[in-house]
C-alpha positions, 0 to 999 in steps of 0.5 A: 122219111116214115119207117114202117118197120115192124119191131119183134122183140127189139129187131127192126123188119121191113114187110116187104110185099114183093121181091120187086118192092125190096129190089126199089127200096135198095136202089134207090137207098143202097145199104146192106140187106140182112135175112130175117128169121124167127132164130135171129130174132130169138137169139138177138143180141145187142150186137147183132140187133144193132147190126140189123137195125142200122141196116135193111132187115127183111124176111127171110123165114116164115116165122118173121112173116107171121110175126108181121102179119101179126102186127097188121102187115097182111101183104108180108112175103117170105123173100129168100136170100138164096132167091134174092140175090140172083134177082138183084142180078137179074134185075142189074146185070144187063144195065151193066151194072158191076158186082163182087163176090165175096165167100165160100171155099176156093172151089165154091166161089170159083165155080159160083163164078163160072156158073153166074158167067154161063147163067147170066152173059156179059155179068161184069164181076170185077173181083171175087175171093174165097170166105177164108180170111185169115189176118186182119191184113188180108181184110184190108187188102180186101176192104181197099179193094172194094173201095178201088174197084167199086162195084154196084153190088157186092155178095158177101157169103160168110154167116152172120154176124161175121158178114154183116160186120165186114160188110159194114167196113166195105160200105164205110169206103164204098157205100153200094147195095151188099147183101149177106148170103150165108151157104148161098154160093153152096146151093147155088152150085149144087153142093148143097141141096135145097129143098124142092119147090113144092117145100118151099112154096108151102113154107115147109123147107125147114121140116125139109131140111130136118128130115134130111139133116136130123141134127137140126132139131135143137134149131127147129125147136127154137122156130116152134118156140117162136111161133107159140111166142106169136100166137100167144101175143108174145111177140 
């Protein structure tokens, strides 16, 4: 099989050019889906570059995009996590299609379950439970019952790298399409905010976000410093 990923600095990313293109990849492959942004990108380390490697990078910020498209890839888009997701679902659920959802605090998950119930009738979640895991017990309770209950797609919203690494454990029992989601579950239901769609479709939701949460600028920085590397040839 031809790997067409674009390598940025060692990290391997497929250019996805539709959310429609990534969603056939992944049915057909399974695996699990890591965003991609310009800091995962500048802040790799061995660890966590192998972790995307392995897996099924794709862009999640606008700083990948542009690095692709830098290497030739003109048709690249910007694929959101907290957009991906529900799609997989859109796209899955009606085929009666199971999923498992892993993260956030008790009442985030909870109401993240209700919420997907109202939006998407007759969605069979066979289990879900909060991100606190606290023993190494409690995550082979979960790891085993992963791999008892088996469902098409599991949502793991943890941050990274610690995520990635559980969800590598579950596929190792049960191979199925997992996809890390950070804060999704919060944006989801609303308790927290994203940025409007006007920000997000101009590529515009970081400024957003910083405006908002000023305290991100030494994040910011580093998504500055990443497209100078990009349009100096750097990367």
């Amino acid at each position: 099989m031809t790997d067409n990923r674009v390598e940025l600095r060692g990290v391997k990313v497929h250019p996805f050019t539709s959310h429609e293109e990534l969603l056939n990849y992944v049915s057909e492959r399974k695996g699990i889906l890591v965003a991609i942004n310009a800091e995962k990108i500048l802040h790799a380390t061995e660890q966590t570059r192998s972790i995307i490697n392995r897996n099924i990078g794709y862009c999640d910020g606008v700083g990948a995009v542009m690095a692709c498209k830098k290497y030739g890839h003109k048709n690249v888009i910007k694929i959101p996590g907290c957009e991906l997701w529900l799609n997989i679902i859109a796209s899955l659920y009606k085929e009666g299609k199971t999923f498992y959802l892993v993260g956030g605090k008790q009442r985030v998950i909870e109401a993240t379950v209700h919420k997907l119930h109202e939006d998407y009738p007759g969605i069979n979640i066979v289990n879900y439970r909060n991100g606190y895991i606290k023993t190494e017990e409690e995550r082979q309770e979960l790891i085993a019952d992963i791999a008892e209950k088996k469902p098409d797609v599991v949502f793991v919203a943890m941050g990274s790298p610690k995520q990635e690494l559980l969800m590598e454990d579950m596929n190792r029992v049960h191979p199925a399409i997992y996809q890390g989601l950070g804060g999704s579950f919060d944006v989801y239901t609303g308790f927290v905010k994203r940025a409007p769609k006007w920000w997000v479709k101009h590529n515009l939701e970081f400024l957003y976000r910083l405006i908002n949460q000023p305290s991100r600028i030494k994040r910011q920085i580093h998504l500055v410093r990443f497209l100078y590397l990009v349009k100096t040839g750097r990367i």
